[in-house]
GUSE-910468 format. One line per 5 residues: number of its first residue (from 1); for each residue z, x, y of N, C-alpha, C. Coordinates in nm, 3 decimals, padded with zeros to 5 digits, m for minus. Layout:
NUM	Z X Y Z X Y Z X Y  ... .
END
This chain:
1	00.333 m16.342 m05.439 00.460 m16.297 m05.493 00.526 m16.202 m05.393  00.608 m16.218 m05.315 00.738 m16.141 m05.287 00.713 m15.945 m05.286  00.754 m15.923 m05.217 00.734 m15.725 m05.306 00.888 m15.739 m05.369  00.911 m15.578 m05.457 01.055 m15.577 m05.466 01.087 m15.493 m05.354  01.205 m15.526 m05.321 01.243 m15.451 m05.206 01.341 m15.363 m05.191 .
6	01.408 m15.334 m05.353 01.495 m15.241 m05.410 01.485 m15.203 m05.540  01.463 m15.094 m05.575 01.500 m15.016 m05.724 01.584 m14.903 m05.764  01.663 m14.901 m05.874 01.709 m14.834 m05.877 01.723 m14.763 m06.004  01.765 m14.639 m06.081 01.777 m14.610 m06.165 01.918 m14.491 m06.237  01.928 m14.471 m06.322 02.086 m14.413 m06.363 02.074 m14.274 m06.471 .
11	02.125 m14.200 m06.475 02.133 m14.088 m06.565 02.245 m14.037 m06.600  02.280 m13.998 m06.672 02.418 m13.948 m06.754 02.398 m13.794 m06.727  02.492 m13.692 m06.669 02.476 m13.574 m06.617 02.643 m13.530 m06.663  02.603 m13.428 m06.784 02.762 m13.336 m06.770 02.794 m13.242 m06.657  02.875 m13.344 m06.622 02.916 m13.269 m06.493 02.996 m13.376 m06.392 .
16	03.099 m13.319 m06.317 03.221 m13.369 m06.289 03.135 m13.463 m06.184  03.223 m13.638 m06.136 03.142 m13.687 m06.019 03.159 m13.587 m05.865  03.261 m13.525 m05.888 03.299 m13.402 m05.717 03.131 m13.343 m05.726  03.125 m13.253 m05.849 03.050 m13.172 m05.852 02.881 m13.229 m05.791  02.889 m13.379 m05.869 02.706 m13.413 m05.850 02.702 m13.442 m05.705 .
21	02.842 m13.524 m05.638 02.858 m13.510 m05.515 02.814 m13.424 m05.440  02.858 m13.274 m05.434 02.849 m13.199 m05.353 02.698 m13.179 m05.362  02.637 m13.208 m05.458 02.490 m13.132 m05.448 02.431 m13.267 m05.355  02.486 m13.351 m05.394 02.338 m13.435 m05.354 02.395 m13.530 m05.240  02.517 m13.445 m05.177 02.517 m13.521 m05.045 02.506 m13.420 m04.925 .
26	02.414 m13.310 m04.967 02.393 m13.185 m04.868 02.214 m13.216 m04.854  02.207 m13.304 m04.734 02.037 m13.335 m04.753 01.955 m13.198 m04.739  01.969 m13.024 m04.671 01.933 m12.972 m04.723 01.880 m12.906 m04.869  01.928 m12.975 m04.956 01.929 m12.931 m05.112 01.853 m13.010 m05.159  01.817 m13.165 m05.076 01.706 m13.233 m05.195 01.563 m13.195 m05.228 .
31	01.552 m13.101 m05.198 01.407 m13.095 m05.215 01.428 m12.974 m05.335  01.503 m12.950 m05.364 01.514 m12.885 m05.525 01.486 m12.995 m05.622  01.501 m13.085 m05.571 01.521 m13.220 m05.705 01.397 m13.326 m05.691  01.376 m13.365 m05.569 01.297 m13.500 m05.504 01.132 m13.406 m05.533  01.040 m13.530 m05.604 00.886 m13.484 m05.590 00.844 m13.507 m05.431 .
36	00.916 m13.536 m05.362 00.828 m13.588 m05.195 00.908 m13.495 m05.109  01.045 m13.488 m05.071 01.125 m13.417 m05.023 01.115 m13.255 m05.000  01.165 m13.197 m04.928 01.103 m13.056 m04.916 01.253 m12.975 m04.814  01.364 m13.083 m04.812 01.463 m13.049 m04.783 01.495 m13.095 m04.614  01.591 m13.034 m04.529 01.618 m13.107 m04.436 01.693 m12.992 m04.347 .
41	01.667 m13.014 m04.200 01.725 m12.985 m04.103 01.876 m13.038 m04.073  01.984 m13.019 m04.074 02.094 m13.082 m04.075 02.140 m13.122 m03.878  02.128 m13.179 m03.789 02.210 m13.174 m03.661 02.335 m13.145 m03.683  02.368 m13.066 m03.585 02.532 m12.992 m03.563 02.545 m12.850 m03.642  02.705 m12.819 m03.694 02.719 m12.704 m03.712 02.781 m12.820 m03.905 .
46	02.858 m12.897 m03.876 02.926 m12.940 m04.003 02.807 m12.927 m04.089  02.846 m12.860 m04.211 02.740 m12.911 m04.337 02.843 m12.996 m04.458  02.910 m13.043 m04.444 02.964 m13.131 m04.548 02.914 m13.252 m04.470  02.891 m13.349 m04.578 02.867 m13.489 m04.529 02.952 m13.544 m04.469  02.895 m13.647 m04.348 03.010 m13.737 m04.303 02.896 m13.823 m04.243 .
51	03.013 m13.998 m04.236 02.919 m14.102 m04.194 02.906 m14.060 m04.035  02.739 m14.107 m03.992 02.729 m14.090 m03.901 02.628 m13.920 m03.874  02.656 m13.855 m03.965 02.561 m13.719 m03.977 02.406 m13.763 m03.963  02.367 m13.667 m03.865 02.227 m13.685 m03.854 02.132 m13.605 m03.928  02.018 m13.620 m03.969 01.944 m13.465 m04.030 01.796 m13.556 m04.006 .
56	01.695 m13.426 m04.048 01.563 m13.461 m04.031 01.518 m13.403 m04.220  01.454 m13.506 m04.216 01.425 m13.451 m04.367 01.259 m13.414 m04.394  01.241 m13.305 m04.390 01.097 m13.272 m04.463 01.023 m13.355 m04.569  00.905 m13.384 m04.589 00.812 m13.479 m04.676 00.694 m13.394 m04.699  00.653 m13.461 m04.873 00.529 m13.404 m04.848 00.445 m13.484 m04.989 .
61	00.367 m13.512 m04.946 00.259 m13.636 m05.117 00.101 m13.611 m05.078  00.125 m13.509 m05.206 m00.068 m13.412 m05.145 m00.069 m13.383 m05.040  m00.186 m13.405 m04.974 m00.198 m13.288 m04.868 m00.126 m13.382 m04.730  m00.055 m13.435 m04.738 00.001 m13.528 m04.630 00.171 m13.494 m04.647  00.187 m13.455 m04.515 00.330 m13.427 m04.477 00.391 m13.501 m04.379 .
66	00.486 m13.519 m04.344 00.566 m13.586 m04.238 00.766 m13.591 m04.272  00.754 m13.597 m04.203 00.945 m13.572 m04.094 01.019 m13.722 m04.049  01.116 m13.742 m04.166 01.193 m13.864 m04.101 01.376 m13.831 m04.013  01.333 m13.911 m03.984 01.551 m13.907 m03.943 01.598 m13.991 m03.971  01.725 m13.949 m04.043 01.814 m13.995 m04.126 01.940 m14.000 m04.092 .
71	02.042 m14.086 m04.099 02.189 m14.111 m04.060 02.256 m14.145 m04.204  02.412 m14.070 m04.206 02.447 m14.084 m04.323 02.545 m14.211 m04.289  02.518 m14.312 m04.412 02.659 m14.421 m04.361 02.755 m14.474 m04.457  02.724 m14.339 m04.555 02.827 m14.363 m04.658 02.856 m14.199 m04.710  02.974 m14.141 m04.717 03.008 m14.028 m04.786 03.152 m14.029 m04.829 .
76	03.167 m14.065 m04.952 03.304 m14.094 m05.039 03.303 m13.996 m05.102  03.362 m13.908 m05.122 03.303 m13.759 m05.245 03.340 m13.836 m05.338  03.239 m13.782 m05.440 03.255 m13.825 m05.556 03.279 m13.948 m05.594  03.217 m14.035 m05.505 03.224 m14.210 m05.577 03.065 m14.222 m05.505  03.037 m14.197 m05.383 02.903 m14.246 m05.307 02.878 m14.168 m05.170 .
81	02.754 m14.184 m05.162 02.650 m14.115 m05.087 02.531 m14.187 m05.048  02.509 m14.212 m04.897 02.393 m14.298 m04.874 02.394 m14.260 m04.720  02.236 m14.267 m04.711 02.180 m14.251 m04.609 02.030 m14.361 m04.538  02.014 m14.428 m04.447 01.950 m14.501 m04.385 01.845 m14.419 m04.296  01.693 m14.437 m04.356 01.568 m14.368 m04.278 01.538 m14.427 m04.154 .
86	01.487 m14.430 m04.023 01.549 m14.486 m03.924 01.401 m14.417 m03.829  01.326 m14.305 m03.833 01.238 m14.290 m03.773 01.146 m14.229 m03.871  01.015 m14.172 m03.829 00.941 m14.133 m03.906 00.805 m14.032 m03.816  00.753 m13.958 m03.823 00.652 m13.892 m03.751 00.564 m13.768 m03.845  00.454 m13.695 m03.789 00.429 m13.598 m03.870 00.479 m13.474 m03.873 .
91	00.539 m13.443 m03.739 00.589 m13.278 m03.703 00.755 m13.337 m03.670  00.764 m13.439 m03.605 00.883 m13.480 m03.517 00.894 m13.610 m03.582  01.010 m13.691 m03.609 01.038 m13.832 m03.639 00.985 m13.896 m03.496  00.921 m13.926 m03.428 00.875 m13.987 m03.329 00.895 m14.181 m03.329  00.875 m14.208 m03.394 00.845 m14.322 m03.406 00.961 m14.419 m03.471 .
96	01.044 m14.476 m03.384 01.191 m14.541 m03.466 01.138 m14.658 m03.523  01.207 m14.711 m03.628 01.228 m14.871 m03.680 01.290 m14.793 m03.853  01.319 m14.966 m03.910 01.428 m14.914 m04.030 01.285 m14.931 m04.072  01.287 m14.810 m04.197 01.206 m14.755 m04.296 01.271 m14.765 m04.458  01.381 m14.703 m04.467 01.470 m14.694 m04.634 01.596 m14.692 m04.610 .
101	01.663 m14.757 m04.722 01.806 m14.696 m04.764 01.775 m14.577 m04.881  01.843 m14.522 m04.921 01.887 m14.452 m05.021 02.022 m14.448 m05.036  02.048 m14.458 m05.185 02.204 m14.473 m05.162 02.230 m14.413 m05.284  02.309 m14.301 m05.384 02.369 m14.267 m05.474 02.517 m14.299 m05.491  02.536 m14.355 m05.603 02.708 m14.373 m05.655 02.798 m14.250 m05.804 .
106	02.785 m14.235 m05.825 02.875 m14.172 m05.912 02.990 m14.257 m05.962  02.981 m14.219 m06.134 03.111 m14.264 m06.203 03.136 m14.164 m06.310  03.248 m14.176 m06.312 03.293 m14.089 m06.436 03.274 m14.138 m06.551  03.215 m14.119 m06.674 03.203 m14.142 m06.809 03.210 m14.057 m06.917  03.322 m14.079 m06.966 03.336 m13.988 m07.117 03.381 m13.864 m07.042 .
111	03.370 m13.802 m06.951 03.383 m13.663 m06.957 03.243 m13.641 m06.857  03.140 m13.719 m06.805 03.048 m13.667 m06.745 03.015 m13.792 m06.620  02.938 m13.763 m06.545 02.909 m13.835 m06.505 02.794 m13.908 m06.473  02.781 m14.049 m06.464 02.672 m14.179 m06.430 02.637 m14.164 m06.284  02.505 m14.119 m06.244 02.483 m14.143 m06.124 02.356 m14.247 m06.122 .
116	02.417 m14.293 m06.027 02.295 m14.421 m05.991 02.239 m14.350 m05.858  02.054 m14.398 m05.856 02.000 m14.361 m05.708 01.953 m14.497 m05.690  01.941 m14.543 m05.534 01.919 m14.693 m05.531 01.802 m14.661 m05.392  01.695 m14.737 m05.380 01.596 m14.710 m05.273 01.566 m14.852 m05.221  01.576 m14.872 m05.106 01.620 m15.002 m05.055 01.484 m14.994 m04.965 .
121	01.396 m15.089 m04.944 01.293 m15.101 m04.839 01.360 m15.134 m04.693  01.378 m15.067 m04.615 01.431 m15.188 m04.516 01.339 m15.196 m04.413  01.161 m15.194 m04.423 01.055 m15.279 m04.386 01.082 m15.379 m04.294  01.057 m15.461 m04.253 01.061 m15.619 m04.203 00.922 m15.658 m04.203  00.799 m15.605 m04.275 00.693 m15.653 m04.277 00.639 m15.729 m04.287 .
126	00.526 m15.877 m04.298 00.471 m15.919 m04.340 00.428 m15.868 m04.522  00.453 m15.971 m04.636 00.440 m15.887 m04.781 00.263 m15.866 m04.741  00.173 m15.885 m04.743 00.039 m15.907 m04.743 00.038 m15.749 m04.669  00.078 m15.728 m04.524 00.088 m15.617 m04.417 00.131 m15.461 m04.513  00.239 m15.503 m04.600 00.336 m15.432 m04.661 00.249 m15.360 m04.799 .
131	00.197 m15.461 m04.806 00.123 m15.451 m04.961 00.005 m15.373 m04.959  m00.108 m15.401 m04.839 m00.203 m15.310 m04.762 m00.185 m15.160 m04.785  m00.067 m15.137 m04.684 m00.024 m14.985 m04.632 00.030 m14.929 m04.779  00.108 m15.015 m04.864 00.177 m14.929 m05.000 00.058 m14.895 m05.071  m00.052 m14.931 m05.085 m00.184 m14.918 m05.163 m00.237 m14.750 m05.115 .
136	m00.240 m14.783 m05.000 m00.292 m14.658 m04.942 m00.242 m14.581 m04.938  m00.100 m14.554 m04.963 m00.006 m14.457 m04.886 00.037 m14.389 m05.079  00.050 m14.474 m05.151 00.071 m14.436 m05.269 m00.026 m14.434 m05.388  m00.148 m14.445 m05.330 m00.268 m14.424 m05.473 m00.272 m14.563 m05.535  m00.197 m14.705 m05.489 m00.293 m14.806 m05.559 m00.120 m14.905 m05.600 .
141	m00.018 m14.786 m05.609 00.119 m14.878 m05.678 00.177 m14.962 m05.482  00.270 m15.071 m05.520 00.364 m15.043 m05.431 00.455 m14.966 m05.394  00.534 m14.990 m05.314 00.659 m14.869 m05.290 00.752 m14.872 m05.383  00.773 m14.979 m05.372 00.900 m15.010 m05.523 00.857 m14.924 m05.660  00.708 m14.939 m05.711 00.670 m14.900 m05.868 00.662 m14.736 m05.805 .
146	00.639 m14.696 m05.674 00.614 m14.515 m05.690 00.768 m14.494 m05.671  00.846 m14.552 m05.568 00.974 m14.490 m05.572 01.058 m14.499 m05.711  01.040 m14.596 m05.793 01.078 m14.594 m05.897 01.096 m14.480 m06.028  00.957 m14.408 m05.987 00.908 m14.342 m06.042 00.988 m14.191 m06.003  00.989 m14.187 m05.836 01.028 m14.086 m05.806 01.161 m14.034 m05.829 .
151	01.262 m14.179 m05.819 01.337 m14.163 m05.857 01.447 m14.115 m05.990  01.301 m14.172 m06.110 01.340 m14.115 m06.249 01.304 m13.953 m06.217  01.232 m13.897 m06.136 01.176 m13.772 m06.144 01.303 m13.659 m06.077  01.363 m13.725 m05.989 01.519 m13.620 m05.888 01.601 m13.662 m06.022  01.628 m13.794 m06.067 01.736 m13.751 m06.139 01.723 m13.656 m06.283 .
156	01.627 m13.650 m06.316 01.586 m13.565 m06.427 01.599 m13.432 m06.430  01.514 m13.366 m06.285 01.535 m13.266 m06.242 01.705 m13.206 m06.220  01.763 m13.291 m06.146 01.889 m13.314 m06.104 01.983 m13.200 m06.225  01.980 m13.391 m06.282 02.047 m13.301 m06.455 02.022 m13.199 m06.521  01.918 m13.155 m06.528 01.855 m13.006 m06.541 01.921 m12.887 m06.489 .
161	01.906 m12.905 m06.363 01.974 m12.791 m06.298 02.062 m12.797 m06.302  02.185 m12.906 m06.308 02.353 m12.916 m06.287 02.374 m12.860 m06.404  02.298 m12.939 m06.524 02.340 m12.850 m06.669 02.332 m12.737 m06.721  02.207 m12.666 m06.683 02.186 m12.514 m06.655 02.272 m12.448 m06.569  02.289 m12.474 m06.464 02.435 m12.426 m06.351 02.535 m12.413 m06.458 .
166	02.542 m12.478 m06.552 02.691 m12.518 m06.573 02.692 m12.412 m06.699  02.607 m12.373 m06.774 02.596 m12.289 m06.899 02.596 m12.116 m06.840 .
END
């Protein structure tokens, strides 16, 4: 069977789409939200998003850490936000090839807003090769069933804090 090679998931957050924007297209800030994430080095002086922004993002799953680099190739405020993983290492991203998309959208609903997070494999593996390394690397799931997971876990958090911010 195939792996999946995208999942994604959605949450309803009171709170304007500008607003969820600004938080979660500052890759310094994800690691308030993300269980793996631990936040990010930004390249340059700009800290508002723009396509083409580089950053290094901190990792961490038990006692195993590591450092990817990331390019942003989508920043619409307040409609979308996405970024493409592109190297990977333990101290330094050392090692290039495509690794992930991540991509968030925003919509307005009722008065609040729908954010979608979307996690894209962009692998080129062998599935058998693919299936090996996800065993090991995630306790037994593929990438798809842990990112899945992780992903219900930022947006939860997410909404939490935007809604508390907001009281």
């Amino acid at each position: 069977m195939p792996r999946t090679m995208s999942v994604a998931d959605s949450i309803l957050i009171d709170a304007t789409p500008a607003r969820v924007y600004q938080q979660l297209s500052d890759p310094t800030a994800m690691g308030r939200w993300s269980p793996e994430n631990r936040g990010a080095a930004v390249r340059g002086d700009r800290r508002e998003a723009f396509v083409g922004m580089v950053f290094e993002g901190r990792n961490r799953r038990g006692a195993v850490g590591w450092t990817t680099r990331c390019t942003v190739t989508a920043a619409e405020p307040g409609k979308r936000f996405a970024f493409r993983v592109h190297a990977i290492g333990l101290r330094r991203p050392l090692v290039p090839g495509p690794i992930a998309t991540w991509e968030y959208r925003f919509e307005a609903v009722d008065g609040a807003t729908r954010v979608t997070e979307t996690w894209t494999d962009d692998r080129r593996w062998p599935d058998f090769l693919a299936a090996a390394f996800d065993r090991v690397a995630t306790g037994g799931k593929t990438f798809a069933q842990f990112q899945a997971g992780n992903i219900r876990t930022t947006l939860r958090r997410l909404k939490a804090a935007l809604e508390a911010d907001a009281e």
